[in-house]
C-alpha positions as CSV (number, residue, x, y, z in Angstrom):
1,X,-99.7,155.1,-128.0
2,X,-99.6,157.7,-125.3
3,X,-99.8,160.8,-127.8
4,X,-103.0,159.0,-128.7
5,X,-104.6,158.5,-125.7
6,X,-103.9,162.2,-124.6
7,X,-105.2,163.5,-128.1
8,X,-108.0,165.6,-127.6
9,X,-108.4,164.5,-123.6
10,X,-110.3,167.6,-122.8
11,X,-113.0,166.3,-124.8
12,X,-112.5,162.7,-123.8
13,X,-112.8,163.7,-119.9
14,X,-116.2,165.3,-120.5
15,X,-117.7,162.6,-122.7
16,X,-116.9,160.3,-119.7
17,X,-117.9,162.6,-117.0
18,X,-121.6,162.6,-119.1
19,X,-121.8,159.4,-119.2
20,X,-121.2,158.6,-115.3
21,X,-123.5,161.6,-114.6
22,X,-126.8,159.4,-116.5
23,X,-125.4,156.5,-115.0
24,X,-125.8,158.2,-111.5
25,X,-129.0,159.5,-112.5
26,X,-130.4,156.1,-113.7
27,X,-129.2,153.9,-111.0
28,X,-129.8,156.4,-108.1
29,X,-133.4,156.7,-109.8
30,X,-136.1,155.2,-108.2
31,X,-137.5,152.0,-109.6
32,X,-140.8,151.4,-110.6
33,X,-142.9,147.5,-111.5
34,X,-146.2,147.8,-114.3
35,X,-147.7,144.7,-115.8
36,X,-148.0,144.7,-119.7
37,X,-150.6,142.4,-121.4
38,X,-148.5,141.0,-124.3
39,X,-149.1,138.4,-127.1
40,X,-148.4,135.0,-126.3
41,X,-147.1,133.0,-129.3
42,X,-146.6,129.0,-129.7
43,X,-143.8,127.6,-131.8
44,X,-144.9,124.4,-132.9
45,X,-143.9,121.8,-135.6
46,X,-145.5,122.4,-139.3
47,X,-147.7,119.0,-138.7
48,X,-149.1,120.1,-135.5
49,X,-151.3,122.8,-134.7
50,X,-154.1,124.1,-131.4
51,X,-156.7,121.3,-131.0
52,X,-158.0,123.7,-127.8
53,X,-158.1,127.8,-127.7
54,X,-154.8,128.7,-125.7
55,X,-155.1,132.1,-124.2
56,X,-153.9,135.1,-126.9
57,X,-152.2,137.0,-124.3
58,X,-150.7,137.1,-120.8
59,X,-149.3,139.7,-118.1
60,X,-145.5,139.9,-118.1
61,X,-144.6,142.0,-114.9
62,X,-141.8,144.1,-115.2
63,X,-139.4,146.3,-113.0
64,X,-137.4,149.7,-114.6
65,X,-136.0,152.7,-114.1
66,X,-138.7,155.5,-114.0
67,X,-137.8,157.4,-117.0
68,X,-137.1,154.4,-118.7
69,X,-140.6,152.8,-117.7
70,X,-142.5,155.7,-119.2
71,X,-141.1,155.5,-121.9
72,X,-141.4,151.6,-122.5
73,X,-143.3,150.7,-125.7
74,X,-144.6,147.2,-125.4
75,X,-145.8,146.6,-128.6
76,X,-142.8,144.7,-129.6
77,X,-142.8,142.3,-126.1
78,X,-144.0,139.2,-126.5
79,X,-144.1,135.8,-125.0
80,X,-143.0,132.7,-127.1
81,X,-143.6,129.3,-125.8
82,X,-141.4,126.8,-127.5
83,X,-143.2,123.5,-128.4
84,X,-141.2,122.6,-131.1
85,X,-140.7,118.6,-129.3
86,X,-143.8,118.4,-128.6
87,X,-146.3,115.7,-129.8
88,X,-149.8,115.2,-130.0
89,X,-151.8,115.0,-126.8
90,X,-152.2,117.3,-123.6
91,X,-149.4,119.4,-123.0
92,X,-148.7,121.4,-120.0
93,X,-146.8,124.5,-121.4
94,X,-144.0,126.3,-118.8
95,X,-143.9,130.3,-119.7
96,X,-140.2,130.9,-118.3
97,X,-138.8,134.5,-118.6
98,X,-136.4,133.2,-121.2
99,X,-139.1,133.2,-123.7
100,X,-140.1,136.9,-123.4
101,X,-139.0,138.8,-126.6
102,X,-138.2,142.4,-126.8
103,X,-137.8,144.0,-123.5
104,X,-135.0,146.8,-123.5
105,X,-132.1,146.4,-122.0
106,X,-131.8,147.7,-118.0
107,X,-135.5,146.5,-117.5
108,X,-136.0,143.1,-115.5
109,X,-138.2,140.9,-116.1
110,X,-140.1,139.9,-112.7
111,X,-142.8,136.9,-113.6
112,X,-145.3,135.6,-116.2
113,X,-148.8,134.9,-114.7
114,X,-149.8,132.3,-115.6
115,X,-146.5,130.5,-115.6
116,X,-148.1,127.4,-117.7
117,X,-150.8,126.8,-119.6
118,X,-152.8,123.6,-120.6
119,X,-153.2,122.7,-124.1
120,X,-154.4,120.2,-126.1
121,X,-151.8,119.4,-129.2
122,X,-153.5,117.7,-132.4
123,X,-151.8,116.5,-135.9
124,X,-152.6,119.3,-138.3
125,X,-155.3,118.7,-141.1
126,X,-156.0,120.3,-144.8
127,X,-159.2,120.2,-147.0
128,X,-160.7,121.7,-149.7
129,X,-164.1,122.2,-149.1
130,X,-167.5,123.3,-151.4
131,X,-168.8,126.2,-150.8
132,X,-172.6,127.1,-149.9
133,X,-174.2,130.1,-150.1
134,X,-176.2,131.6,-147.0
135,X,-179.2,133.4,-148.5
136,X,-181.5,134.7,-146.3
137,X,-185.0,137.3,-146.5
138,X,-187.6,137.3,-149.9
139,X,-187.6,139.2,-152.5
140,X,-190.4,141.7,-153.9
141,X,-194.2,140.3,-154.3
142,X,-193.7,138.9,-157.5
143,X,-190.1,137.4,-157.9
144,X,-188.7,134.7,-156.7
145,X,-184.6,133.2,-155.5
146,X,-183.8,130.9,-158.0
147,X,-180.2,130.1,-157.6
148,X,-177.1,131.6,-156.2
149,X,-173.5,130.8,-157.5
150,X,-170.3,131.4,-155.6
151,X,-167.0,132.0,-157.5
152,X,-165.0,130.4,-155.9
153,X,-166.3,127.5,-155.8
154,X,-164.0,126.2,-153.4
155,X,-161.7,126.9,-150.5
156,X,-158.7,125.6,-148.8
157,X,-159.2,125.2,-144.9
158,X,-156.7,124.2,-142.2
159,X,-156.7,123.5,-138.4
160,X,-156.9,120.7,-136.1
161,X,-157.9,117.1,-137.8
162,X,-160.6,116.9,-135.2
163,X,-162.3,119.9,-136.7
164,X,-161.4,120.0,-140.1
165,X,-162.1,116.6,-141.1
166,X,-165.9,116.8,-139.8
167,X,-166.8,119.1,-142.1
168,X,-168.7,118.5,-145.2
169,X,-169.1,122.2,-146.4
170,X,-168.4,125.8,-145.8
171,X,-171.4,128.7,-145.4
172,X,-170.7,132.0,-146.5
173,X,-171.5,135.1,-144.0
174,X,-175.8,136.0,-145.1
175,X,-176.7,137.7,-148.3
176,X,-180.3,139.2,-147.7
177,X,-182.8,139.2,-150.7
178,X,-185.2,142.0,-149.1
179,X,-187.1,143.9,-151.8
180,X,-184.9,142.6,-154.3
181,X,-186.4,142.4,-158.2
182,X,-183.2,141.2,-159.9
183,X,-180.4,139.2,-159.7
184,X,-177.2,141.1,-158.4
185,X,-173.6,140.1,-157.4
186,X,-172.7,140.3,-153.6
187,X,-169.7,140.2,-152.0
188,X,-169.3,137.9,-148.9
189,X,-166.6,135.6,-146.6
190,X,-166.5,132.6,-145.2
191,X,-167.3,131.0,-141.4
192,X,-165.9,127.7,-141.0
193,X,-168.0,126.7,-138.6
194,X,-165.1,124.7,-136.6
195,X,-163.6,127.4,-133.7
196,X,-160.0,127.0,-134.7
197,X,-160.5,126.4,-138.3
198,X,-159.2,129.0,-140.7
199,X,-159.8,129.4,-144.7
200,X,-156.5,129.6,-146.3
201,X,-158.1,131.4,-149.1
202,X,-159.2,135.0,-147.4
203,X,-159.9,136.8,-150.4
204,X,-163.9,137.9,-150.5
205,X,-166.3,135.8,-152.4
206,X,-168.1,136.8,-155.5
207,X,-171.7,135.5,-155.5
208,X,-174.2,135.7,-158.1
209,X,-177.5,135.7,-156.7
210,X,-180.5,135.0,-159.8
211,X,-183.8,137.0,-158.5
212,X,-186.5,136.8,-161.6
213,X,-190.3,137.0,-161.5
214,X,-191.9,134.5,-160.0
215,X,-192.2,130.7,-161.4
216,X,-194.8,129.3,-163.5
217,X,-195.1,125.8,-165.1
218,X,-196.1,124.7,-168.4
219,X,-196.1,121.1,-169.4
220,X,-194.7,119.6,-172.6
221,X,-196.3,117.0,-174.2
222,X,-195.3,114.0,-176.9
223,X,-191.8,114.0,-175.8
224,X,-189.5,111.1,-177.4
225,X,-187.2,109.3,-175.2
226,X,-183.9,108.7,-176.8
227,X,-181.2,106.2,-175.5
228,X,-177.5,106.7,-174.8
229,X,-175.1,103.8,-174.7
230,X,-177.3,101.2,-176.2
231,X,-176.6,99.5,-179.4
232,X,-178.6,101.2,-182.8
233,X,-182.0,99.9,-183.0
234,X,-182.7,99.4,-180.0
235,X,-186.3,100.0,-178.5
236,X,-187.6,102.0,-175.6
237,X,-190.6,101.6,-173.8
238,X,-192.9,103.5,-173.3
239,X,-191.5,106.3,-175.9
240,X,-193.7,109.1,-175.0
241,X,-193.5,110.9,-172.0
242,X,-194.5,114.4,-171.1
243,X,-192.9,117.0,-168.6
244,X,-193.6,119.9,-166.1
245,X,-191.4,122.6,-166.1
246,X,-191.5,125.7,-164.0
247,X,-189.3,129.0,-164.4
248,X,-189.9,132.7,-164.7
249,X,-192.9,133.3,-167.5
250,X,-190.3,135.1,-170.0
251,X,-188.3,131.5,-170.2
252,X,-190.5,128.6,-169.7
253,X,-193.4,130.4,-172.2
254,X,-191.1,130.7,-175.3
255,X,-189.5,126.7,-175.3
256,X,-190.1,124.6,-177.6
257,X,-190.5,121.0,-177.7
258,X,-187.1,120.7,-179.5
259,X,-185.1,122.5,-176.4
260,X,-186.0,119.5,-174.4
261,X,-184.5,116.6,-174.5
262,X,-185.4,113.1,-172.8
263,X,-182.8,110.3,-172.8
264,X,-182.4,107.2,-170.9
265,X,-178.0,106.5,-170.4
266,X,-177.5,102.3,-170.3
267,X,-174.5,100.6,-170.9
268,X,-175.3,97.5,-173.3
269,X,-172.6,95.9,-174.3
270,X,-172.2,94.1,-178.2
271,X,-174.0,90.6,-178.0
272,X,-176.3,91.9,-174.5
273,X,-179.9,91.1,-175.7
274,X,-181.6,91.2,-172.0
275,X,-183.7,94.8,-171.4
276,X,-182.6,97.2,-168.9
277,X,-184.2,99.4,-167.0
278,X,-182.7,103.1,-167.1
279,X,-183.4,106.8,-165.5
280,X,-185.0,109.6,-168.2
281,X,-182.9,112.2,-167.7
282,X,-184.4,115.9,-168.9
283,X,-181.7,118.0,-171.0
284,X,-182.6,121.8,-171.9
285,X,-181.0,123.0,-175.2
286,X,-180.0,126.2,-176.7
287,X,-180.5,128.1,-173.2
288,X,-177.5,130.2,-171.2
289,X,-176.1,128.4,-167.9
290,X,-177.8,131.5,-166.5
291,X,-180.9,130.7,-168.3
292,X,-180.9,127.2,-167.2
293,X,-180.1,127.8,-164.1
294,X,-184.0,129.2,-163.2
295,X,-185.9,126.2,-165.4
296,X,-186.5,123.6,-162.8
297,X,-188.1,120.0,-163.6
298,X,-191.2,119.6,-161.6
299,X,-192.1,115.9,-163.0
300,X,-192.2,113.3,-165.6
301,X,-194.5,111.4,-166.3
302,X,-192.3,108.4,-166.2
303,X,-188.8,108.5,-164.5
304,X,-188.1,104.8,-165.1
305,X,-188.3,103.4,-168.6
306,X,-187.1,99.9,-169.8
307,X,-184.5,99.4,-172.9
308,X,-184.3,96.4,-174.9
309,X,-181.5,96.0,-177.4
310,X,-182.1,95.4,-181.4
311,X,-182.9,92.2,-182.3
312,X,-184.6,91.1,-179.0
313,X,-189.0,91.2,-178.8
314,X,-189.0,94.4,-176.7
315,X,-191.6,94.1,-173.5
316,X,-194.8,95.6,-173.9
C-alpha cells in the first residue's frame, strides 16, 4: 500500500501544490456582488394555470469570486417557484434561495427581490374555437371582397377558464385588400383576444381571400318551389316565386333557371293532413364551392310558403 502511495510522488506533490496555489488565489481574491435579471418559472399542477400576469423575471443578487464573476454565464440561472399544492384562488408566492437553479458552485446566493409575489391561481380551461378572418382595406375600383376562407378552420386554445370560456371566436392578425384585383392566399396567426390565452395550434393560417369584379344582380323569374319531407302529392302554395341574385357579371350572367333551385324542408308525417308553413330555401347547382361562394341571395319574393299534404283541399 505504501509502494503505492510513493509511486510517482514527485508528480503527486506538484499536482497538490497547484491545486493549493488556485485555492490561495481564489479565496484570498477579492469578492465581488452583481444582480442578474433571470427567468422566473411557476411549477403548478396540469389543471391549474395564471388567472393574472406574474412577473417573467426577477433580480437574483449574487456574491463570487472575481474571476469567477466575470466569467458567470446566467443564461442557465433561473428562479422556480414551486406551487405544486396549491389550489385555486390568491396565492402569495415565497421566492426562497432554494429555488434558484443553476448557479456554479463557489458563488452565493445573497437575496431574491421581490421575495414573493401575488398571484391569482385559476382551474385550467380548453376549447376549440372557429376561426374569423380579419380583412381590412378595398380592393381596386371595380372589384369587390366577396369571401375569405381560413384553413384551418379551427383552433385549440388554452388558459385560465375565466378567459377562455368567454370567448365565442378567434380573429386572425389583418389581411389588407389594397389595390387587390383577384383573389389570393395569405398567410396569417391568430390573437386570442384573452391576455393569457394561448392557441395550442401555432402553425400559420392559410386563408383564401375571393376578390372578383364587382357585383351585379339579375333576377330569375317562374321559379317552382319544390318540397322536402312531405308526403308525394302534396301541394305548395304559392308555386311561383322569383329571386335576386348578385355576384360578379362573369357568374350571375351565364345561370340558368335550372341551376337554381327553390325548396321548402317540412317534416309531415304519414296520416298528417294539417298544412304547414315552411322556409324557401335557394340551392345553386352545377357551380364550384368557390363559385358559389361569390353568388349571394338578395331576395325572394316569398320566404314563407304554406304546404298542405295530398289528399287535403290545399288553402288558396
Amino acid at each position: 500500500m505504501l509502494d503505492r502511495i510513493l509511486s510517482n510522488w514527485p508528480l503527486k506533490m506538484l499536482a497538490g501544490v497547484l491545486a493549493f496555489a488556485i485555492w490561495v488565489s481564489i479565496t484570498g481574491e477579492a469578492r465581488v456582488v452583481q444582480d442578474f435579471a433571470v427567468p422566473l418559472e411557476l411549477d403548478l399542477p396540469d389543471g391549474l394555470t395564471p388567472g393574472s400576469s406574474p412577473p417573467t423575471t426577477v433580480s437574483v443578487r449574487l456574491r463570487g469570486p472575481e474571476s469567477v464573476m466575470r466569467r458567470l454565464d446566467p443564461v442557465p440561472i433561473t428562479v422556480l417557484a414551486d406551487l405544486r399544492d396549491a389550489a385555486p384562488g390568491h396565492q402569495e408566492v415565497l421566492l426562497g434561495r432554494a429555488g434558484v437553479r443553476g448557479v456554479p458552485r463557489g458563488i452565493e446566493i445573497d437575496f431574491i427581490d421581490p421575495d414573493r409575489i401575488p398571484l391569482e391561481v385559476e382551474t385550467r380551461s380548453r376549447r376549440e374555437l372557429p376561426v374569423d378572418p380579419t380583412i381590412l382595406g378595398q380592393p381596386a375600383e371595380g372589384y369587390a371582397f366577396y369571401t375569405a376562407q381560413v384553413t384551418p378552420e379551427r383552433l385549440r386554445v388554452d388558459g385560465p377558464a375565466s378567459q377562455v370560456d368567454q370567448l365565442a371566436v378567434l380573429r386572425t392578425t389583418p389581411i389588407r385588400l389594397d389595390g387587390r384585383t383577384g383573389s389570393f392566399v395569405a398567410r396569417a396567426g391568430v390573437a386570442p383576444e384573452g391576455e393569457l390565452v394561448r392557441v395550442l395550434d401555432p402553425n400559420l393560417l392559410s386563408v383564401r381571400v375571393v376578390v372578383d369584379a364587382a357585383a351585379v344582380e339579375r333576377r330569375l323569374e317562374n321559379l317552382h318551389v319544390e318540397t322536402a319531407g312531405a308526403p308525394p302529392g302534396s301541394t305548395v302554395k304559392p308555386e311561383i316565386l322569383h329571386v335576386i341574385l348578385s355576384g360578379p357579371p362573369r357568374l350571375v350572367d351565364r345561370l340558368s333557371p335550372d341551376q337554381v333551385r327553390l325548396y321548402a324542408h317540412v317534416k309531415i308525417e304519414p296520416g298528417e293532413m294539417d298544412p304547414v308553413e315552411a322556409t324557401v330555401r335557394v340551392e345553386l347547382l352545377n357551380l364550384t364551392p368557390d363559385e358559389r361562394a361569390r353568388i349571394e341571395v338578395k331576395s325572394i319574393s316569398r320566404r314563407q310558403v304554406v304546404v298542405t299534404p295530398s289528399g287535403r283541399r290545399s288553402l288558396g
